[in-house]
C-alpha positions as CSV (number, residue, x, y, z in Angstrom):
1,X,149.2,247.5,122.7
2,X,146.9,245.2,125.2
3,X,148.4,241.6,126.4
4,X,145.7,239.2,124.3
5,X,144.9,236.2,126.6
6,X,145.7,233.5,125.2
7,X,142.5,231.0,123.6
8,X,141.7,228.3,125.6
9,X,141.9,224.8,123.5
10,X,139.0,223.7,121.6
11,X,137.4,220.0,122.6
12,X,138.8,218.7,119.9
13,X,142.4,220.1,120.5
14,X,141.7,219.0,124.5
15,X,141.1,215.3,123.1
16,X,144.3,214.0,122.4
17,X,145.5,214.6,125.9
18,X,142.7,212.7,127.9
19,X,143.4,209.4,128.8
20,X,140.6,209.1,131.6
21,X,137.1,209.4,131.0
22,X,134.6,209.6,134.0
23,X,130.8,208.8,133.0
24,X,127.8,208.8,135.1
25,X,125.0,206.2,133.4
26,X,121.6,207.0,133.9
27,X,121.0,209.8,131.4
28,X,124.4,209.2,129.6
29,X,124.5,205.4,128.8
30,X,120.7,204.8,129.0
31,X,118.2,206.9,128.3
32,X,116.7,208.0,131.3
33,X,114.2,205.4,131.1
34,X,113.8,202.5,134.1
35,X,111.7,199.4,133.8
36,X,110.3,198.5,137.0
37,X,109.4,194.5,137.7
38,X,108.6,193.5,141.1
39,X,111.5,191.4,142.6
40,X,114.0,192.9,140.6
41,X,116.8,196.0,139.9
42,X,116.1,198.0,137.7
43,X,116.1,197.1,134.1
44,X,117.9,199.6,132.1
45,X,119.1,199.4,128.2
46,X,122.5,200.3,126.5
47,X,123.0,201.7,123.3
48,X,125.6,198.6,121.6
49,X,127.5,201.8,119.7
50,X,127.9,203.2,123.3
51,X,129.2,199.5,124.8
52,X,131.5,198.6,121.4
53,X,133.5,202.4,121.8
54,X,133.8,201.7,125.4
55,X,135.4,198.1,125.2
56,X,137.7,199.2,122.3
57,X,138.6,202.4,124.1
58,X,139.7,199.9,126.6
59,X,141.2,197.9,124.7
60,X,143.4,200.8,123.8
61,X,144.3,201.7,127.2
62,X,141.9,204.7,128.0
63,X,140.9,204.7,131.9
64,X,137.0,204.3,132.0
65,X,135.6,205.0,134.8
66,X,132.3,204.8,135.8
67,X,130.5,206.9,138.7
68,X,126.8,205.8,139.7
69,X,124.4,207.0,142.3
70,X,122.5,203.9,141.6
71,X,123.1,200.2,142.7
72,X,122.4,197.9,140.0
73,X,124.3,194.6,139.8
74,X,123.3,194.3,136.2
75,X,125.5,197.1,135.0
76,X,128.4,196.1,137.2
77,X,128.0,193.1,135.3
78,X,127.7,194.8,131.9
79,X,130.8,196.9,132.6
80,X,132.4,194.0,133.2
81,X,131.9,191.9,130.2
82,X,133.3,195.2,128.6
83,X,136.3,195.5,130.1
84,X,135.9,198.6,132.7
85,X,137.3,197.4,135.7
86,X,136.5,200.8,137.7
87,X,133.0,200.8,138.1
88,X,131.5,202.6,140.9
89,X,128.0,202.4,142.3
90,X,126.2,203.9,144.9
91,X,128.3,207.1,144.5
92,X,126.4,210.2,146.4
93,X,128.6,213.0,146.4
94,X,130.4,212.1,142.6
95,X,132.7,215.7,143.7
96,X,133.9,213.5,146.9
97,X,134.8,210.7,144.6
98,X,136.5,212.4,142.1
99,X,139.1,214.6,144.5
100,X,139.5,210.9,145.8
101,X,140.7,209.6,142.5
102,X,142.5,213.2,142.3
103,X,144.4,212.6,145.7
104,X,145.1,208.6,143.9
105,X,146.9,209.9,141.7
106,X,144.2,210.9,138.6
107,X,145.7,214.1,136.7
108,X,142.2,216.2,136.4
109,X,143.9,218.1,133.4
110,X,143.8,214.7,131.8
111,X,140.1,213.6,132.5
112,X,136.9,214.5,130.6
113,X,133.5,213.7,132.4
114,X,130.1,212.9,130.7
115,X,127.3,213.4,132.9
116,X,123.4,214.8,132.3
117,X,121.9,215.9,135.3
118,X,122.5,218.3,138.9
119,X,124.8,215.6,140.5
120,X,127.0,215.5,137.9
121,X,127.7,219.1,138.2
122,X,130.1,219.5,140.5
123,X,132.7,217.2,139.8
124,X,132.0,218.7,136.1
125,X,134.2,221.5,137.1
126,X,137.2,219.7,138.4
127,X,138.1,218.0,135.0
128,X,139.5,219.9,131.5
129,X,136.8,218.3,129.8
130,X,133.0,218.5,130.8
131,X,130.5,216.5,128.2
132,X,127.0,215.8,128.2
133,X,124.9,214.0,126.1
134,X,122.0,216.4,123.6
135,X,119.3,216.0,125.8
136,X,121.4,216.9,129.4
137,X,119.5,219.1,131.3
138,X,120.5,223.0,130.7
139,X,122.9,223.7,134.0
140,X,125.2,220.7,132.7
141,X,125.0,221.9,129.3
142,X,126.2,225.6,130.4
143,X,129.4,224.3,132.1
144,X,130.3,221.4,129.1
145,X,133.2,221.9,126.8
146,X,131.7,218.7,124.5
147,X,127.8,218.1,124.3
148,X,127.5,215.4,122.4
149,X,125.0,215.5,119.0
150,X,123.7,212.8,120.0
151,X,121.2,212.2,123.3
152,X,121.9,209.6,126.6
153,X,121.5,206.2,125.9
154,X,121.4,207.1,121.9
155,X,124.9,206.8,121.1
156,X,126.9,210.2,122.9
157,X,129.1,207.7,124.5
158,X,130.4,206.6,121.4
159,X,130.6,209.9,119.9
160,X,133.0,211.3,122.8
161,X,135.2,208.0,122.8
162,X,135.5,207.9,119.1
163,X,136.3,211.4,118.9
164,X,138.9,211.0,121.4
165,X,140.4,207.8,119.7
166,X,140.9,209.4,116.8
167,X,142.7,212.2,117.9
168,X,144.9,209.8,119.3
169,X,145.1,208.0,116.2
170,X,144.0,204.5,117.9
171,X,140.2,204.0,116.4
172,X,141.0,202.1,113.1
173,X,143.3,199.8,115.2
174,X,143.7,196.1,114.6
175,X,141.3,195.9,117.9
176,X,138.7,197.7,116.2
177,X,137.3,194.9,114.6
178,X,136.9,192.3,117.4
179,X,135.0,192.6,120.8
């Protein structure tokens, strides 16, 4: 008679413990795609699915955090307006970051991380929950628990923090229906 290891937890059984949530942006709240003026950042679009799930998520005391290589005042200023008062730009080495929160006092067994690309990667491993969005490229889809159905800058950020609301039984709250 062998000792059976035992299953690790589905995503969905995972959910109801995370109460931070780490997301990278370009690739997971836009779409990859950057309009270039002269004189200008970067213009960049969000999905409005993707903004409402993350100002109600805060609303109901998730931890966003968000993790940026890039620089952009105008989605410092987005984050903002939502509510996310841990936004982080200009992050080159997200791994670095993330052992800082770690060392802060972040539990990694309680974070999930949504992230698309090679830079996400690493830090990917140091959470219970690695996401990406459909369209992330295939080494970030080989180490998630959670890829969305749904592709970056098309809604997955919504679909991960609705999921996780609801297995916490906080997404038909009385703050669901007001920004």
């Amino acid at each position: 008679m062998g000792i059976h290891p035992m299953e690790s937890p589905t995503y969905k059984e995972l959910l109801a413990g995370i109460n931070a949530f780490l997301f990278d942006v370009d690739g997971v709240f836009t779409d990859n795609r950057v309009l270039l003026l002269p004189g200008t950042d970067p213009v960049r679009t969000f999905h409005t699915r993707d903004a409402f799930a993350v100002q109600h998520a805060v609303k109901e005391g998730l931890r966003i955090i968000i993790v940026s290589g890039g620089r952009s005042t105008g989605v410092a200023d987005s984050f903002a307006r939502l509510g996310v008062h841990e936004v982080n730009l200009g992050v080159s080495d997200k791994l670095a970051f993330a052992e800082g929160l770690i060392a802060e006092g972040l539990d990694p067994r309680k974070a999930a991380y949504m992230g698309d690309d090679l830079p996400d990667l690493r830090v990917m491993g140091r959470v219970a929950l690695p996401c990406c969005p459909a369209d992330a490229v295939p080494e970030i889809k080989a180490v998630s628990r959670f890829i969305s159905s749904k592709d970056g800058g098309r809604g997955c950020v919504r679909d991960l923090l609705e999921q996780a609301l609801k297995a916490r039984g906080q997404w038909l709250t009385d703050g669901a229906y007001t920004w």
